[in-house]
N, C-alpha and C positions, 0 to 999 in steps of 0.2 A: 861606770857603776855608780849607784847612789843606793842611801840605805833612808829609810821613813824610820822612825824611831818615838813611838810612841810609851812614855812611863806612865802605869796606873799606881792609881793609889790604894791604899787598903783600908773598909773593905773594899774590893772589886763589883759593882753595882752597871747592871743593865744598863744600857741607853749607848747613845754617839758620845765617843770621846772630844774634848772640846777642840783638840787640835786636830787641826786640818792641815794640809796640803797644796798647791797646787805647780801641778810639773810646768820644768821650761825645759821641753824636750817632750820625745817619743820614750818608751820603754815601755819592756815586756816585764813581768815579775819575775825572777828566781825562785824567790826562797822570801817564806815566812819563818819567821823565830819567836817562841813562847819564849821565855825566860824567868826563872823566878827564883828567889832563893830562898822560900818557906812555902813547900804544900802539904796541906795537911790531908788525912784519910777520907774526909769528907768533902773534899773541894774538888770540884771540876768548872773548870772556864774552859768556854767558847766564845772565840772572836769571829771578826767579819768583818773582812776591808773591803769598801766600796770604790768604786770609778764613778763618778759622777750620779753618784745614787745605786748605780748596778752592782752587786758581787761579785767579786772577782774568784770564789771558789764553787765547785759543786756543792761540797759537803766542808763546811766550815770547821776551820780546826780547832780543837780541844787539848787543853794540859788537862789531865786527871791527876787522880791523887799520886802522890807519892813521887811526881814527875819532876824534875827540876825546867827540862831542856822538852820542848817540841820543832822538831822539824818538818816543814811543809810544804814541797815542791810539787803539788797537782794544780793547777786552776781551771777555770770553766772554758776558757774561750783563748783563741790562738791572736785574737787581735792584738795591737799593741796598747798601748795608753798615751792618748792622744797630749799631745802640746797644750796644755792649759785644762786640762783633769782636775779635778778637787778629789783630790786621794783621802777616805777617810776612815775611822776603826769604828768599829760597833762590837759591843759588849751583849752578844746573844746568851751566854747567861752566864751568873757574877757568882762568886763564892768569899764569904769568912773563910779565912785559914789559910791564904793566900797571899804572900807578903814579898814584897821587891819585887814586883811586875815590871819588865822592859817588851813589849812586840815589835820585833825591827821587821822591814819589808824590805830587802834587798831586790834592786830592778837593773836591768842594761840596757842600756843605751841602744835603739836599733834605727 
């Protein structure tokens, strides 16, 4: 198992997070994790981790308001994540009132 462990800062603002990735190994994703420990009624983030440019979800996951914790176990495609991927996060849309951001990507080894 490995986990990708991406911390945002506040605000939470659109664009590619500056950390990147790259696997030394195969692996499939498990489990996405929002985490936060201040969301306010007005705040909604959605993220988006990429595979070498491509997303890895259908429908990209969302903390809303009032949410501390999101879990995420659907993705697009049954492929794995090849040896030498650039794993990355995208900030599909950012919110004020959103404070102590951690996204961890939990993956297995196959």
């Amino acid at each position: 198992m490995r986990v990708l462990t991406w911390d945002l800062d506040n605000p939470v603002v659109r664009g590619t997070h500056k950390r990147r990735y790259v696997l030394n190994g195969r692996y499939e994703p498990v489990e996405l994790r929002i985490n936060a420990g201040t969301v306010s009624d007005d705040a909604n983030l959605v993220v988006d981790v990429n595979d070498d440019g491509n997303s890895i979800f259908d429908v990209a996951p969302a903390l809303s308001k009032n949410d501390n914790l999101k879990r995420h176990r659907t993705f697009a495609n049954a492929r794995p994540m090849e040896d030498g991927s650039v794993i990355t996060l995208d900030i599909d849309q950012g919110a004020d009132g959103i404070d102590g951001v951690t996204v961890e990507l939990e993956l297995a080894e196959v």
